[in-house]
N, C-alpha and C positions, 0 to 999 in steps of 0.2 A: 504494500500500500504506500503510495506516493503523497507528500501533502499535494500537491499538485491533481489533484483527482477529484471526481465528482464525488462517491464511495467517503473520502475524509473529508470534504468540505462538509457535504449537505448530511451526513451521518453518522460517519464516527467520532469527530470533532465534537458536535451539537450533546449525542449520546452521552458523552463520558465528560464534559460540561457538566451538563445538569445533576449526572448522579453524583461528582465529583464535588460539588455545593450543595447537595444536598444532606448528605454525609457529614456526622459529627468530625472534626478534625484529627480524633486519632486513627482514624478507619480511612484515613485521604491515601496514604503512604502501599498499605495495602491494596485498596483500589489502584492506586495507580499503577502495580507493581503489577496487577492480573493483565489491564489495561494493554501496557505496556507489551507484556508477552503474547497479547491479542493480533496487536499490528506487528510484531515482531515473524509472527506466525503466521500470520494471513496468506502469504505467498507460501514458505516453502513450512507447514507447522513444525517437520521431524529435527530442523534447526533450531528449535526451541530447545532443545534440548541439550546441544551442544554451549548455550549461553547458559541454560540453568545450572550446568557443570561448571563454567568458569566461574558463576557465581559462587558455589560452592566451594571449590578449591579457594579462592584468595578470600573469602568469608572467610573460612580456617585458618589459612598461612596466616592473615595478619591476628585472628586469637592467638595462634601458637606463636609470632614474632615477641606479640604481645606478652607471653607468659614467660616464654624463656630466658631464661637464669645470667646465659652468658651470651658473647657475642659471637664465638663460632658457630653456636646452635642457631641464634636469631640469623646468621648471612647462611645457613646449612638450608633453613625455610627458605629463607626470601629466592637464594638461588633455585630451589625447587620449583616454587611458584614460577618463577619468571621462564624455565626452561619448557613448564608444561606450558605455559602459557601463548610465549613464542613456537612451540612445538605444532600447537594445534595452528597457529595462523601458518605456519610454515609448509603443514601439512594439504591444508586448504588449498592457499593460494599459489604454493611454488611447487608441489608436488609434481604436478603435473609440467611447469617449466623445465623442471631439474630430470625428468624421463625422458622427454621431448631433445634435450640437445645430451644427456647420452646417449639416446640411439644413434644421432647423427656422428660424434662422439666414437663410439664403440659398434660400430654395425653389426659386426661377429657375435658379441653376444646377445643378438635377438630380444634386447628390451622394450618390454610392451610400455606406450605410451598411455600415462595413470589421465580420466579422464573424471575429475571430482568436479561439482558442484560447490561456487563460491559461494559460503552464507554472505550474504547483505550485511557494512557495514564492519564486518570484523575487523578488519584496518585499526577501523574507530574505537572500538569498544576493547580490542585488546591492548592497546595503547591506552588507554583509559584505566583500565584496570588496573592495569599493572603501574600506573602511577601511586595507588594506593597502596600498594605493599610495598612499594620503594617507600612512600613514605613515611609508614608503619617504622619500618625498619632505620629510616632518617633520624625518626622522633620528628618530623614536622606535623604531623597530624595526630589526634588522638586515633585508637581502634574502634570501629562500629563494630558495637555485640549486636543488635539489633540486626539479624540477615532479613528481617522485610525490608528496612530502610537502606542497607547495603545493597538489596537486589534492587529496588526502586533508583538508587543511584545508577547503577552500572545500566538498567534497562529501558531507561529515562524517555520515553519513544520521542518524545522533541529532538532528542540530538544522537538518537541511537543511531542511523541509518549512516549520518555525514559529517556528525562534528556540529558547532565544534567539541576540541576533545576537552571534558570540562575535569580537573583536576578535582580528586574529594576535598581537597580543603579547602576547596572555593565553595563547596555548596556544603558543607558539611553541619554548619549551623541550621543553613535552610531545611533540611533533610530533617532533623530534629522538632522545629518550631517555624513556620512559614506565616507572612503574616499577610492574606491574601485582602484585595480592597480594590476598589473599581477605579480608580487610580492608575493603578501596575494593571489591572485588567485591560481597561481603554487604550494604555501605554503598548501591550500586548499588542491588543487586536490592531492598531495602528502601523507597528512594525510587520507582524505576520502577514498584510494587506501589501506593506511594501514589498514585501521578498517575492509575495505570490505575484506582485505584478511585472517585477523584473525578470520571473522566469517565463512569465505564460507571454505577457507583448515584450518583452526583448528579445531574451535566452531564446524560443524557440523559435523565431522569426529569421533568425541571428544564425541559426541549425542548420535550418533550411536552404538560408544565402549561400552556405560551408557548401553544404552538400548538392545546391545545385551547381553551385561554381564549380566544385570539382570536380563533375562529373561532364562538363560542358568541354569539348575539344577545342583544340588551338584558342583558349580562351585572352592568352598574350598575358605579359607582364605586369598588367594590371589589374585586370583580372585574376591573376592569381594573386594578387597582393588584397583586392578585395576580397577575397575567399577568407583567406589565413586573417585578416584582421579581424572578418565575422566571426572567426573559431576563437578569436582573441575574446571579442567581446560573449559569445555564448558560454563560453568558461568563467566568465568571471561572474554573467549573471545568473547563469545557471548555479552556482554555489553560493555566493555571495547571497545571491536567494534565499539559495534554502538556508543558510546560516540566518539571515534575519527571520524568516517562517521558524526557525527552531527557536530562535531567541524571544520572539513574540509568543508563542507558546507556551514557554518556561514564565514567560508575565502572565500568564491565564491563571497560572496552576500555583503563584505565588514565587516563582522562583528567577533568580536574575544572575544569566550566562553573560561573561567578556565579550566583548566585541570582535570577531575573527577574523572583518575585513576593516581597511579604513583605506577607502580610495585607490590601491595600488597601482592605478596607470596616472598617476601624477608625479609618479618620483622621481629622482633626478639623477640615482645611480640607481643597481641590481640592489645595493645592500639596502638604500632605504625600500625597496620593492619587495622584499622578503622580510621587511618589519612591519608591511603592511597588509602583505596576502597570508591568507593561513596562520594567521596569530599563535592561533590555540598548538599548530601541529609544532612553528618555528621552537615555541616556546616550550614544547614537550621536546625537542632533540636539544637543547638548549641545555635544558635543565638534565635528564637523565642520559645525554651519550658526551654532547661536548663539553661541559663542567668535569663530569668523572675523568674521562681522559685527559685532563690537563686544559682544559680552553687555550688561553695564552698564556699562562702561566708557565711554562715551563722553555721556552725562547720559539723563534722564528720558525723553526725549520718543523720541532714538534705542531705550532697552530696549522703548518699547511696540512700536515698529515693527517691534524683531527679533521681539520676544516674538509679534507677530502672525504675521510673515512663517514663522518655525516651525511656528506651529500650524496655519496653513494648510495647509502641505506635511506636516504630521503627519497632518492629517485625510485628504487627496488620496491618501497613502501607503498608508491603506489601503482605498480603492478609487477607481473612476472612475464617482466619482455625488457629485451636487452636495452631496445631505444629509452628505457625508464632510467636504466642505468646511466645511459647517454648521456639524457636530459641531467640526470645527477651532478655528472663529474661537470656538464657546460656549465651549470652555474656554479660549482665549487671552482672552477677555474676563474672563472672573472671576479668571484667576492676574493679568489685570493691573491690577484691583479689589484683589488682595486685596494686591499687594506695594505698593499704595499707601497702602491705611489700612484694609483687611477683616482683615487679620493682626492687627494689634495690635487692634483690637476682639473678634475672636475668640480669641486668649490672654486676654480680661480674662472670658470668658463664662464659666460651670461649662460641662465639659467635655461634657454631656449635649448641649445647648443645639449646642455647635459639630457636633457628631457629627451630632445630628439634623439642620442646614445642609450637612452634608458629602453626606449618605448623601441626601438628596432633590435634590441639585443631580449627583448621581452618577447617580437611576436615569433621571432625568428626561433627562440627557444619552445614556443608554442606548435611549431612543425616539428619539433623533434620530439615532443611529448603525444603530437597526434596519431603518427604513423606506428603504431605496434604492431605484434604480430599480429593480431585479429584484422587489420587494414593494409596488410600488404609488405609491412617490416621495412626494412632498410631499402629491399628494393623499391617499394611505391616513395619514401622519400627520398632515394635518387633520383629518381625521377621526376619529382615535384620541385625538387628545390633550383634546377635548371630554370625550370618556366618562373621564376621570381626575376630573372635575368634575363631573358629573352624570350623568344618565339611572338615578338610584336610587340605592340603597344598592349592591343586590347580587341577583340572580336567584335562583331556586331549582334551576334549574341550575348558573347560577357556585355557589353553596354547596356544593351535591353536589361538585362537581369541587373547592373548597377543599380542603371534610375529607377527601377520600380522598387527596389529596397532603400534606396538612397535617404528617403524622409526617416526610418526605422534606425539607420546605422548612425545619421547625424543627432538623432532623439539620444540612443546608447550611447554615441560618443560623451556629450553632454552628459548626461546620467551617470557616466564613470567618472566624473570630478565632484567638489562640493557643492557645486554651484546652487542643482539646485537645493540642497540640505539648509545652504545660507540663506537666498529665498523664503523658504519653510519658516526660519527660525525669527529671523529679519517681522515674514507675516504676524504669525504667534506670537511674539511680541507686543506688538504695534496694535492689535485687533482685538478688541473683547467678543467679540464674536466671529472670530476665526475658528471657536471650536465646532460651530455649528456647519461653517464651511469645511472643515476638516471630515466630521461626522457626515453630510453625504456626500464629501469625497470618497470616503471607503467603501461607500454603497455602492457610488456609482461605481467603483474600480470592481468589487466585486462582480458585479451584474456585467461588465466587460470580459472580466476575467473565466468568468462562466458561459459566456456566448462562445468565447473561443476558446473553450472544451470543448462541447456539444459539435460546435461544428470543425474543431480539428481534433484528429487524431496525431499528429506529431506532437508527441510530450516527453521527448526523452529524459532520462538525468542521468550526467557525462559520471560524477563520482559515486553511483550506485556498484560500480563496477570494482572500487577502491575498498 
């Protein structure tokens, strides 16, 4: 189940609302936990089962972190936990990679290629998890005895699917005592109204550009530049989406998730770019791979090494195809360009100049992240990345398909700065009755947002795959 869908807007949403306030407040946590495993299950149910066990396991690890004596027993657990844990995502999502290129690999020995079923979301949820037992074991957080409200944590259905990844000790208080009010409710449904309208009139509009451009011959050099900047922008509102849909959500139910995006195609280097996009995930490799390893503390030559060793495992994280890996090392290569002497050259540039460096080594990275195996691998991005460079200007079909997107992509363009958020804030301000303008503005965006369901079937979501 997608938020993005008729099924969660006009049903499941509305259902689990009313019983959810209707409900004395010690019985929320509960409900929500059944709730939770509901949507969780709706597609594939027998995956429920695979999340009730991770529940289970680090419910325990962090009692047992918690109980024991000494510190080689406490790192004997934690390492336990983190093995089964990484184990099962391992098993999931690279299984089948890691079969895949030994056969090619080892031909002789007739290895059959494993072909599993990815649970939805695992990415997220195991990376989540496992920040609680690290922290268990930290001492930054207290231990939840309480396995409803620990399962309720980890199965959160607002940010279970895509992030972002909300660390327990950001909600750990809330998880105990939530203090729900029509305030953080309105606050909600405002946000969740933004997210849904960036995926359904941008993200998916933005898809379609992708994918009809791409598939359009001799479409020339600009037309493939308009393609790949549609994929730029369908990724950013396509998640960025659903991050405000989840964060709006979490205000329904009383609860209040960080911010996971802020702008990211306004920045001026790759680095400020990766402190804008994916907050939640930068800030999990941050904290649990490159601080352990030494960050920069320990000279030059160690930060390149972490700094690579992360981006590898950033890239691998979301998915099991080499171009992920790719994608990895490109940006681990320029952040470690740039913390060496591209930053201070780039603060002396006009601000134009670094933007324009930002934003072409941004989409450019966005072709190496599109092409996996599922779309044709290294070979369909040879192939594509020529026609960014030649084979004309631009078709007379790529133009047809420009201008008839062209009002959509200049709307997105816009959208992805603050402009209008300042707007917004400037009005609210200034209006005492801007909230009345507000209010059937979400109407009307819903009742838009709704006509173009009914009548489109293109709804994808690019990180359900993550």
């Amino acid at each position: 189940m997608v938020f993005s869908s008729l099924m969660f807007l006009f049903v499941f949403l509305p259902v689990v609302l009313i019983i959810y306030y209707l409900l004395p407040a010690k019985f929320r946590n509960a409900f929500l936990l059944v709730a939770d495993l509901f949507f969780y299950g709706w597609g594939e149910p027998v995956l429920v089962l695979l999340m009730v066990f991770s529940i289970a396991v680090n419910y325990a690890a962090g009692l047992m972190i918690d109980k024991a004596e000494s510190e080689k027993k406490k790192k004997i657990i934690l390492i336990a936990s983190v093995i089964i844990d990484l184990g099962m995502l391992a098993f999931f999502k690279y299984a089948g990679f890691i079969s895949q290129n030994l056969k090619i690999i080892l031909p002789f020995l007739n290895i059959k290629v494993l072909e599993i079923p990815l649970p939805i979301g695992i990415s997220f949820y195991t990376f989540q998890i496992m920040s609680y037992t690290i922290d268990v074991y930290r001492g930054n957080t207290g231990v939840q005895k309480n396995p409803i409200s620990f399962g309720t944590y980890v199965s959160l259905f607002p940010q279970l699917i895509a992030g972002p990844i909300v660390r327990y000790r950001d909600v750990d208080a809330q998880l105990a005592g939530r203090h729900e009010n029509a305030e953080l409710f309105a606050k909600g449904v405002r946000l969740f109204m933004a997210g849904l309208a960036k995926k359904i009139l941008l993200a998916n509009p933005m898809g379609l550009l992708w994918d009809t451009m791409r598939e359009t011959s001799g479409r020339g050099a600009l037309g493939s530049w308009m393609g790949i900047i549609a994929f730029s922008l369908q990724i950013y509102f396509d998640f960025s989406g659903y991050s405000d849909m989840a964060r709006g959500l979490g205000n329904m139910f009383g609860f209040e998730f960080l911010k996971n995006f802020d702008y990211p195609y306004i920045s001026k280097s790759i680095t400020e770019f990766w402190r804008r996009w994916h907050i939640s995930l930068g800030t999990w490799f941050k904290e649990y791979v490159y601080i352990p390893l030494g960050g920069n503390r320990k000279g030059t030559a160690r930060q390149i090494v972490n700094i690579l060793i992360v981006w590898m495992l950033t890239g691998f994280w979301h998915g099991a195809s080499w171009n992920f890996l790719l994608w990895g090392l490109y940006f681990g290569i320029i952040l470690i360009f740039e913390k060496l002497f591209l930053l201070r050259l780039l603060d002396k540039l006009p601000a134009v100049f670094s933007h324009i460096y930002s934003i072409c080594l941004i989409i450019f990275g966005w072709v190496i992240f599109y092409y996996s195996d599922d779309v044709g691998g290294f070979r369909a991005l040879a192939e594509f990345v020529p026609t960014l460079f030649g084979g004309g200007l631009i078709s007379d079909d790529a133009l047809h398909i420009t201008l008839s997107y062209l009002p959509t992509v200049i709307m997105g363009i816009i959208a992805s700065t603050p402009l209008i958020r300042r707007i917004y804030d400037r009005l609210r301000n200034k209006s005492e009755r801007f909230v009345i303008a507000e209010a059937a503005a979400v109407i009307i965006l819903l009742i838009i947002c709704t006509a173009s369901l009914v009548n489109n079937a293109y709804n994808p979501f690019i990180y359900f795959k993550f």
